[in-house]
ROMIVEX-142635 format. One record per residue (C-alpha): x, y, z; residue in one letter. Coordinates in steps of 0.2 Angstrom, whole numbers, plus 2048, in hexadecimal, padded with zeros to 3 digits. Each point is the difference from the previous one (the first is absolute). Layout:
+-----+-----+-----+-----+
!  xx !  yy !  zz ! res !
+-----+-----+-----+-----+
!   X !   Y !   Z !   A !
...
+-----+-----+-----+-----+
This chain:
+-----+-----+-----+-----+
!  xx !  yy !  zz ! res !
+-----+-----+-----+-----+
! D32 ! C7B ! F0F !   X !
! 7F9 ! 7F1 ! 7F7 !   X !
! 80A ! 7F2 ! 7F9 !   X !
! 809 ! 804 ! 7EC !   X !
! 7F4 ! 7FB ! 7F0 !   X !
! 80A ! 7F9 ! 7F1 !   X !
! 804 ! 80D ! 7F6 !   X !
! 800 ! 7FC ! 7EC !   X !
! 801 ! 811 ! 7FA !   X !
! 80A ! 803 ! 7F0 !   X !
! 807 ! 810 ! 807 !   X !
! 801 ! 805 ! 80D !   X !
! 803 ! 7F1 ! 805 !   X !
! 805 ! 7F6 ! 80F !   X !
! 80F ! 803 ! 80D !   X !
! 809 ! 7F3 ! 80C !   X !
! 7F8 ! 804 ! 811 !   X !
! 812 ! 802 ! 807 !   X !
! 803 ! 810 ! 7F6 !   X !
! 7ED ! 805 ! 804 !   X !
! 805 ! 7FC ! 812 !   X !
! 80F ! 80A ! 801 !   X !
! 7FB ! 80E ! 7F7 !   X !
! 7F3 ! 801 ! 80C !   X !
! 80B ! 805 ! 80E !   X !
! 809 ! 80B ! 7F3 !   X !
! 7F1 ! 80C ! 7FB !   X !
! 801 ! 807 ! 815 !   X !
! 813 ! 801 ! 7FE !   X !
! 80C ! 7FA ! 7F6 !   X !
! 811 ! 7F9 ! 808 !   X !
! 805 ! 80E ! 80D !   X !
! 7FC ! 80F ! 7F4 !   X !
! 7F2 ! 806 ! 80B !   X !
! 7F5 ! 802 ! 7F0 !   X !
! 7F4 ! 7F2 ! 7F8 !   X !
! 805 ! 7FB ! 7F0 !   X !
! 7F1 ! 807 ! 7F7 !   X !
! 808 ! 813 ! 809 !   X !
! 813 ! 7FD ! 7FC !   X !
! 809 ! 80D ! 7F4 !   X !
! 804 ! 7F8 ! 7EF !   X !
! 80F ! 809 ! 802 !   X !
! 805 ! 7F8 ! 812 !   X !
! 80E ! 7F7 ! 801 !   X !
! 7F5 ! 7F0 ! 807 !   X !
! 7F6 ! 802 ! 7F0 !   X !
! 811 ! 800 ! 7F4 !   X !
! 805 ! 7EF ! 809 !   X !
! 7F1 ! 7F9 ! 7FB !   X !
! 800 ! 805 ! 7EE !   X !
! 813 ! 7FB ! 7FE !   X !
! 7FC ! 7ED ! 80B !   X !
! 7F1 ! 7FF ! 7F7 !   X !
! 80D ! 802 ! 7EF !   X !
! 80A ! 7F4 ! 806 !   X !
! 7F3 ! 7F3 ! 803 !   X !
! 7FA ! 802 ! 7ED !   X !
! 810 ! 7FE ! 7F9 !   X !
! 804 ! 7F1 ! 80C !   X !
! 7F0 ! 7F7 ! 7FB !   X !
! 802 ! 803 ! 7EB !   X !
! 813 ! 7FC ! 802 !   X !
! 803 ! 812 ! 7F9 !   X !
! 811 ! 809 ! 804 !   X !
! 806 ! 811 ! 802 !   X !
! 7FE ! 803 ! 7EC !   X !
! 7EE ! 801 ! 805 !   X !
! 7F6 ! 80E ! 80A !   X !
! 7EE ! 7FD ! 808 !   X !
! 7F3 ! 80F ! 7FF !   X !
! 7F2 ! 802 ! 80B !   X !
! 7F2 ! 809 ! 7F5 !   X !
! 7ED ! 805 ! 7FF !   X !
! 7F4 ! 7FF ! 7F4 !   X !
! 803 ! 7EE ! 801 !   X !
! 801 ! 7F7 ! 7EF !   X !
! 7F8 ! 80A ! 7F5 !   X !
! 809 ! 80F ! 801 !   X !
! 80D ! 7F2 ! 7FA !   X !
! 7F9 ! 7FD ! 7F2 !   X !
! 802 ! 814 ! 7FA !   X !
! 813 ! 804 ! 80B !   X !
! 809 ! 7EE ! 7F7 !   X !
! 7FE ! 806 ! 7EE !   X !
! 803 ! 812 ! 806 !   X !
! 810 ! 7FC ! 809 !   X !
! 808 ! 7F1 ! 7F4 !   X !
! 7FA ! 802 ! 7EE !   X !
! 80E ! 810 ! 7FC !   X !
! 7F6 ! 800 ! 7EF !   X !
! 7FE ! 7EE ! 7FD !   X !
! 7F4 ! 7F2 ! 7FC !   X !
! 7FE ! 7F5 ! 810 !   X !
! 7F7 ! 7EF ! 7FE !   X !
! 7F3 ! 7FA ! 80B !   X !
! 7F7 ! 7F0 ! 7FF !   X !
! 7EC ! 7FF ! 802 !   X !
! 7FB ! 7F5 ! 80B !   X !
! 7F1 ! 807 ! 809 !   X !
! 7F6 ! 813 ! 807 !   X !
! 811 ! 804 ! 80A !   X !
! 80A ! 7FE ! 7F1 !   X !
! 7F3 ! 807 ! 7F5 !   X !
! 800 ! 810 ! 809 !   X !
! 813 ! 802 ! 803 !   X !
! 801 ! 7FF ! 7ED !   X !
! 7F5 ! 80F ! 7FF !   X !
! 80A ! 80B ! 80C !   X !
! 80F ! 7FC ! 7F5 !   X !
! 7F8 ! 805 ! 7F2 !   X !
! 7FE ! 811 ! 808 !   X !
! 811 ! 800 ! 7FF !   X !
! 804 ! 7FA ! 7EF !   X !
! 7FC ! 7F1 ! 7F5 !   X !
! 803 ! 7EF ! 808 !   X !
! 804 ! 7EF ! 7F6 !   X !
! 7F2 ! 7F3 ! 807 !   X !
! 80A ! 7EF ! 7FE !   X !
! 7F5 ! 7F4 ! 805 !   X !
! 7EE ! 801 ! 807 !   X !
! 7F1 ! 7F4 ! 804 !   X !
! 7F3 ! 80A ! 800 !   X !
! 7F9 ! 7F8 ! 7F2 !   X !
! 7FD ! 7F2 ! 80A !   X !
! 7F8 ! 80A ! 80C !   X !
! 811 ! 800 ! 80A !   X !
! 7FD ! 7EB ! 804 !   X !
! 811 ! 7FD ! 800 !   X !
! 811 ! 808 ! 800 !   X !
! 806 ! 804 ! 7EF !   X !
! 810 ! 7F7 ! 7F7 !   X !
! 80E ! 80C ! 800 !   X !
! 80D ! 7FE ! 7F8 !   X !
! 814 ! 807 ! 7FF !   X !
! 801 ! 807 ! 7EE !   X !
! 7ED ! 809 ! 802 !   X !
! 808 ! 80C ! 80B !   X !
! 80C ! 80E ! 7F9 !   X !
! 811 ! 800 ! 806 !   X !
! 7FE ! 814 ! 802 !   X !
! 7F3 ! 800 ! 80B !   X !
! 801 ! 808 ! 80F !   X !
! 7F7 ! 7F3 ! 80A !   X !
! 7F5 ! 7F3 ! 7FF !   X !
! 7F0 ! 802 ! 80B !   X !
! 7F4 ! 7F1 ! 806 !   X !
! 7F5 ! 7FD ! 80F !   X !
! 805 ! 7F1 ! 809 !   X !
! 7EF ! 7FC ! 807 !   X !
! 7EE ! 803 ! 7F8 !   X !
! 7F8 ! 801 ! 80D !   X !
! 7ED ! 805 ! 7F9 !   X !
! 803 ! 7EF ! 7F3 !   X !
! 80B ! 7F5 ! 809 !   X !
! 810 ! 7FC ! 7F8 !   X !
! 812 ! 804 ! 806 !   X !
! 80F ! 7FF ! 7F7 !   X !
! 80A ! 7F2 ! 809 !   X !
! 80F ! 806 ! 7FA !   X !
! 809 ! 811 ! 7F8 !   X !
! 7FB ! 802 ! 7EF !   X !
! 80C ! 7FF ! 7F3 !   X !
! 809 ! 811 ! 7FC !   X !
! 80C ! 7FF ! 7F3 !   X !
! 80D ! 807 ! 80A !   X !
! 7F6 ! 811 ! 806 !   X !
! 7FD ! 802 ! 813 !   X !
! 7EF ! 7FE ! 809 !   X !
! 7F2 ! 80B ! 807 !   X !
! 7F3 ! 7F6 ! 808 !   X !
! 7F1 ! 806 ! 808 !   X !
! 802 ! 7F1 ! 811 !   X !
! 7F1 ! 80A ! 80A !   X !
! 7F6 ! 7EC ! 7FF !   X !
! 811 ! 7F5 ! 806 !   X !
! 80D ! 80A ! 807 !   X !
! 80C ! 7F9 ! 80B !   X !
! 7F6 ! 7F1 ! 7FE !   X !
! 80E ! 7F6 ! 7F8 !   X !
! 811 ! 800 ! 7F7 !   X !
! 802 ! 80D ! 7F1 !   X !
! 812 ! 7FF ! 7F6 !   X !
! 802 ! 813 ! 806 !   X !
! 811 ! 7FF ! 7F4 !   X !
! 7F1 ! 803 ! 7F0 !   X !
! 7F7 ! 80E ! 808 !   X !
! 803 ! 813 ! 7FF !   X !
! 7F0 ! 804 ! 80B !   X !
! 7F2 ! 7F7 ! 80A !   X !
! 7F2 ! 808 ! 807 !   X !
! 7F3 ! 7F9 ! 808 !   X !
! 7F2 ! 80A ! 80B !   X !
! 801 ! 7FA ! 814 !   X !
! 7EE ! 7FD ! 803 !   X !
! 7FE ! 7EF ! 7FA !   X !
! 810 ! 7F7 ! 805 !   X !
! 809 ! 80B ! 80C !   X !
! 7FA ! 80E ! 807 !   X !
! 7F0 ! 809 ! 803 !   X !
! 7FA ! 80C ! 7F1 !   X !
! 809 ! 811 ! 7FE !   X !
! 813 ! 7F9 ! 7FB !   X !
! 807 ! 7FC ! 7F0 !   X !
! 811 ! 7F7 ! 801 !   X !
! 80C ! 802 ! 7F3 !   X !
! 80F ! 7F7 ! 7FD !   X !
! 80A ! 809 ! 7F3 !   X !
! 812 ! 7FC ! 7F8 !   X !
! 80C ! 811 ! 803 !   X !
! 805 ! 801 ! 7F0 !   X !
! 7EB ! 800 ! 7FB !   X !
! 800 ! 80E ! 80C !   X !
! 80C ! 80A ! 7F7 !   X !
! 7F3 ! 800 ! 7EE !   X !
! 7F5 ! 80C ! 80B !   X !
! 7FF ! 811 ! 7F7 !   X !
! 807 ! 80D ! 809 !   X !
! 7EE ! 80C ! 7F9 !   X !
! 7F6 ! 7F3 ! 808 !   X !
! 7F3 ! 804 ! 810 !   X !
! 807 ! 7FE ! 80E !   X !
! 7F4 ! 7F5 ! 808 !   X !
! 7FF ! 7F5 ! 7EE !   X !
! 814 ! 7FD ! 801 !   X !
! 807 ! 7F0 ! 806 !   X !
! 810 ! 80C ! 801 !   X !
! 7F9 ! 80C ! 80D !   X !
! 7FA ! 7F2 ! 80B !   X !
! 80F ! 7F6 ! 7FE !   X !
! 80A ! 80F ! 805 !   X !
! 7F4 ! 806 ! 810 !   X !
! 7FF ! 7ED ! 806 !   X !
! 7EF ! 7FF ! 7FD !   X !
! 7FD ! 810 ! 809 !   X !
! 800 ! 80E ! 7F5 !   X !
! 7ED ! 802 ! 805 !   X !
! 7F7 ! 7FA ! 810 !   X !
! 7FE ! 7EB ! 7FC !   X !
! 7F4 ! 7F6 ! 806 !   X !
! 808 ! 7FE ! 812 !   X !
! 7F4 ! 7F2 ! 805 !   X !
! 7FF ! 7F6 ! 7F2 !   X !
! 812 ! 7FD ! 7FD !   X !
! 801 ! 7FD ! 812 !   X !
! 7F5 ! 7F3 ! 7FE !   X !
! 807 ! 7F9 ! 7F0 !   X !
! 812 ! 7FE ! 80A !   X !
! 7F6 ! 7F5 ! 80E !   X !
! 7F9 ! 7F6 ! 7F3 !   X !
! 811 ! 7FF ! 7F8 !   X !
! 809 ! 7FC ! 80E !   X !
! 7F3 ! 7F1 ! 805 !   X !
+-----+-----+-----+-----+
């Protein structure tokens, strides 16, 4: 095999070589299972420790405690955009601010759900900057406050948690997650798709407050119900085996 280009993809993008490495041995067999790990049952008990370690190592990293769950989903962030304001809105207006095409279209999946209360936005300047926020723009009474913390397709970042007025967070981290500090105490859910920071494509990881979980509608689909995954450890349908395995390497490293 030839030597390693650079690799500058957006997503998917580049893994350290000693996760590629040891996955590498772990596609043959993985630990003493007998099986690769492309073969192993998602309901093997090898599989469950690495889901539950690969937990662990999330919370570790976003100094999160045990009043907060991970999930390991598909449909990577864009089915977010659609299951947050299903799951958390319970009939409310949630605020988002507009700060790029990511934000732009997880406004428009909320609407699907109901209205939604666009507090700030720059997309009259062609989204060339991130737009001023400010405490008493947001209602009290929302259920959340939404933003993208990295515009990837424009190139701005919030460098900080917006301002929320007191009402938790839901940020969409698929561009910069785990790439540095977040005040974790102001969020109610971050989710960010693997491909670009963590993982290969096929996993969305979402960290979720319990009591957030608990807003799920009992009526809801199954597969659209943070509930249900919550409850069936990421498991209530066949997950994307390799791809969290992966994004626990990466994790780990």
């Amino acid at each position: 095999m030839g030597n390693r280009g650079y690799n500058f993809n957006p997503g998917p993008a580049v893994l350290p070589e000693e996760v590629l490495l040891e996955a590498k041995e772990s596609i043959y067999c993985y630990a003493e299972t007998g099986v690769g790990i492309l073969e192993i049952s998602h309901r093997a008990p090898a599989f469950e420790k690495i889901v539950n370690e690969a937990k662990a190592n999330v919370k570790e990293l976003l100094g999160a405690g045990d009043d907060f769950d991970v999930l390991f989903l598909q449909g990577g962030a864009s089915l977010q955009f659609y299951m947050v304001p299903l799951n958390l809105t319970q009939g409310k207006v949630p605020a988002y601010i507009n700060s790029g095409s990511w934000s732009q279209k997880a406004i428009k999946e909320a609407k699907r759900i109901g209205k939604v209360n666009v507090v700030a936005s720059s997309e009259e300047q062609k989204f060339s900057l991130i737009p001023e926020v400010k405490e008493d723009q947001i209602p009290k009474d929302s259920p959340y406050l939404h933003f993208t913390s990295n515009n990837t397709i424009f190139g701005t970042e919030f460098k900080k948690e917006p301002p929320s007025n007191g009402v938790g967070l839901v940020c969409d981290a698929s561009s910069d997650f785990l790439s540095r500090p977040v005040d974790i105490k102001r969020y109610g859910l971050i989710y960010a798709g693997a491909q670009k920071n963590v993982g290969p494509a096929g996993v969305v990881i979402v960290v979720i407050h319990k009591d957030w979980i608990k807003k799920s509608d009992e009526n809801l689909c199954p597969m659209l119900s943070y509930a249900i995954h919550a409850a069936n450890n990421s498991l209530y349908n066949t997950p994307s085996v390799f791809s969290i395995y992966i994004s626990n390497l990466v994790i780990k490293w």
